[in-house]
C-alpha positions in Angstrom: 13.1 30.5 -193.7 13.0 27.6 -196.0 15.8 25.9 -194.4 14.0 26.4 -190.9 10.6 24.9 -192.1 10.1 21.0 -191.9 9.7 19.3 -195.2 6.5 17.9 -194.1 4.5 21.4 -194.5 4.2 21.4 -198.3 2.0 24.3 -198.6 4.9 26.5 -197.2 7.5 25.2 -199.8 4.7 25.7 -202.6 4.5 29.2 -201.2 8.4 29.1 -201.6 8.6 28.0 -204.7 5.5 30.5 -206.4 7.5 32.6 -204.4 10.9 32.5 -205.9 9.5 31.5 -209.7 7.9 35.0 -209.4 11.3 36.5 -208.9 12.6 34.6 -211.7 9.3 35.8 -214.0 9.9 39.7 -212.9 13.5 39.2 -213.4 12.8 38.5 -217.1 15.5 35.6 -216.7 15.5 33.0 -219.6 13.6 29.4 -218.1 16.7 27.7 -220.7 19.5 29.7 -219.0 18.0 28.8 -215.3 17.5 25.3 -216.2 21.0 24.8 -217.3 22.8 26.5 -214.5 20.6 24.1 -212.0 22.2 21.1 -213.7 24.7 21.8 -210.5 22.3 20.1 -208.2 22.2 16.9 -210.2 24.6 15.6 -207.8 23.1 15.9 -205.1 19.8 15.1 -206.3 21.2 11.4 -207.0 22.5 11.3 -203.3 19.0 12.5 -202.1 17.5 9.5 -204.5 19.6 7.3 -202.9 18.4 8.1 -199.3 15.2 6.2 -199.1 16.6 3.2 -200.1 18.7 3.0 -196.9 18.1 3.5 -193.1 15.7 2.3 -190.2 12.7 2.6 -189.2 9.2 2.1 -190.7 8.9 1.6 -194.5 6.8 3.5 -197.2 4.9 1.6 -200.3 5.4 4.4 -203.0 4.7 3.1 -206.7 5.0 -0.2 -205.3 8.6 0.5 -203.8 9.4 -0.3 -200.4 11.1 2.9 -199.2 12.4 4.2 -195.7 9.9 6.6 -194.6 12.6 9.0 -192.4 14.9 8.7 -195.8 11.9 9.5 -197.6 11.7 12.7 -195.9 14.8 13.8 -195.5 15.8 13.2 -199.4 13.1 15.3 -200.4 13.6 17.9 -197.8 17.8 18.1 -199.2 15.8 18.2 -203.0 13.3 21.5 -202.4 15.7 23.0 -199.9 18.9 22.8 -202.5 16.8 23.8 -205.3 15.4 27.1 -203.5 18.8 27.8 -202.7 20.5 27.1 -206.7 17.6 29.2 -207.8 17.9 32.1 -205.5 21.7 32.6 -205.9 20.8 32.0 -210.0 18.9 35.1 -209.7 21.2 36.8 -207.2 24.0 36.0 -209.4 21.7 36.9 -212.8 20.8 40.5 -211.6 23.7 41.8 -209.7 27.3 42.4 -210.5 30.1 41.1 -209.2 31.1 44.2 -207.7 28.1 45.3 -207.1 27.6 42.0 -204.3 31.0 43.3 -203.0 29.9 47.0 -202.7 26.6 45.2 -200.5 28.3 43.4 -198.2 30.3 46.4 -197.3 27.2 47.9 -196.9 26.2 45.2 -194.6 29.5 45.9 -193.0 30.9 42.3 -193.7 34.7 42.0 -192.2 36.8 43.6 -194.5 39.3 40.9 -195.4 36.7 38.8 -196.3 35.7 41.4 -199.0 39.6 41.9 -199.8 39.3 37.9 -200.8 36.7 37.7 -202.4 37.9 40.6 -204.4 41.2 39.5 -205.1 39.4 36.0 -206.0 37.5 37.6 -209.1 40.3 40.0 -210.1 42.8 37.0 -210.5 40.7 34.4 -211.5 40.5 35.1 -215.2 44.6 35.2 -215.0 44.8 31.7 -213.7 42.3 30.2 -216.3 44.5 32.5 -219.2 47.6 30.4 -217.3 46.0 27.6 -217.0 45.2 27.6 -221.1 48.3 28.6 -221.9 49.8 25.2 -220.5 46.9 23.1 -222.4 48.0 25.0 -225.4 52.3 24.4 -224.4 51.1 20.7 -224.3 49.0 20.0 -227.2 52.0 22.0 -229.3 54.1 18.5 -228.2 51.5 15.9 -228.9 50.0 15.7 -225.8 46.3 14.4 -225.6 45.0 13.1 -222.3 43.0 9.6 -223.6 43.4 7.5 -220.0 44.5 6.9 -216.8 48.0 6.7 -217.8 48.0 10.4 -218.9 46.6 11.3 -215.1 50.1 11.6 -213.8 50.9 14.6 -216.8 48.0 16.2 -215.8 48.9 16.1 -212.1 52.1 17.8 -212.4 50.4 20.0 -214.5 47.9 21.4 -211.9 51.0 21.7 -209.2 53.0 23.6 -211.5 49.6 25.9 -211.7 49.5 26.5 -207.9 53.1 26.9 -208.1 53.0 29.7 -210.5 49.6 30.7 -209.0 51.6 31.1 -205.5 54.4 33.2 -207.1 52.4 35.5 -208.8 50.8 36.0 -205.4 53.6 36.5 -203.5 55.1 39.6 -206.4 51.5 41.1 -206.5 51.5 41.1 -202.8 55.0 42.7 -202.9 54.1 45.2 -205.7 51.0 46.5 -203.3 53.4 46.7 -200.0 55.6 48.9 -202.1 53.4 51.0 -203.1 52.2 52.2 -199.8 49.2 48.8 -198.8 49.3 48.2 -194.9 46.4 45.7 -194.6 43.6 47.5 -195.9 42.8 48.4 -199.9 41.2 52.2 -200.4 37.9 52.5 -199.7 35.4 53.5 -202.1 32.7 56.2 -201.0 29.3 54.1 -200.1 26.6 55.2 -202.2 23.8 55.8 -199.7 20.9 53.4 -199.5 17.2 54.6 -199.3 15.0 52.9 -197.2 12.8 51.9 -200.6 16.2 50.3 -201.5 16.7 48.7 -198.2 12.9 47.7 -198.6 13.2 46.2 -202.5 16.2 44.3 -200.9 14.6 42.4 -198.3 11.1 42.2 -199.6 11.8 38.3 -200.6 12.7 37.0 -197.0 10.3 38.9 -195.0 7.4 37.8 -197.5 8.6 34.4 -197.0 8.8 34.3 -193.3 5.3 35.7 -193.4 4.3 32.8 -195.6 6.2 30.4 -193.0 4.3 32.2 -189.4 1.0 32.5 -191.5 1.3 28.7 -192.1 2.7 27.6 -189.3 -0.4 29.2 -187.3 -3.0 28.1 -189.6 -1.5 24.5 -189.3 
């Protein structure tokens, strides 16, 4: 809902934000651990900085800056929209397991090679960083230290040789799984059955904030 609201009705992002700190509050997630995984958005916080400074169109006074009014807008609309979105997937991501997120979307009966990605993403990725250190480690043991520009090259071939070795261990694990009976589609667990208090805990966030967004978008 907060994507769909204009920037311009600040009592609905207020309402957002009270909304999604209360999550954060009942979640009992640490305010130092949230803060530092929404350093992510510092990037594009900077572009959105950036955006009233530049366009057309009627200008702004604002602590006796001369700013783009539409740029004014629109930066601060990509600032609250990003930062609802970082902190909802921080407590998505704070509160629910890996495989738990899996075993909901095929609940939601998401395509199943998506979920056969995504899966095979998690399972491998911890093998690629152990590959990946293992070459840091292979290159420090001959002197190597990366202090410039001029080491860019070494570390170049270093990341191709990683999707090299990254492709081949792909293509045996593939072959391991064909001979051993896989035709497209991995086993299916048994779905736990959701209750509708479940289903109701679930959604509880986005229907209270598209209440907030029709309650305020009739009052205004």
């Amino acid at each position: 809902m907060a994507i769909a609201t204009p920037i311009t009705r600040v009592s609905s992002y207020v309402a957002y934000f009270g909304l999604i700190f209360s999550a954060i509050v009942m979640a009992k997630l640490p305010i130092k651990t949230v803060a530092a995984r929404s350093l992510i958005e510092i990037p594009f916080v900077l572009f959105a900085l950036l955006m009233p400074f530049f366009g057309t169109g009627d200008r702004v006074e604002v602590i006796g800056l001369s700013l783009y009014k539409e740029g004014l807008i629109a930066g601060t609309g990509i600032i609250a929209k990003g930062t609802l979105g970082i902190l909802t997937a921080i407590v998505l991501s704070s509160t629910t397991t890996a495989r738990e997120l899996l075993r909901g979307l095929e609940t939601l009966r998401v395509p199943n090679l998506i979920i056969q990605i995504a899966t095979f993403m998690l399972r491998y990725m911890n093998v690629v960083n152990d590959e990946m250190e293992r070459m840091r480690i292979a290159r420090a043991s001959r002197g190597f230290e990366a202090t410039g520009m001029r080491h860019w090259k070494v570390l170049a071939n270093s990341a191709g040789a990683l999707f090299i070795r990254s492709y081949e261990r792909g293509e045996r694990v593939h072959l391991a799984m064909v001979s051993r009976g896989y035709t497209g589609a991995m086993p299916q667990d048994q779905l736990h059955r959701v209750s509708l208090l479940q289903f109701a805990q679930g959604f509880s966030l986005p229907i209270v904030a598209a209440l907030i967004s029709l309650a305020l978008a009739v009052i205004g």
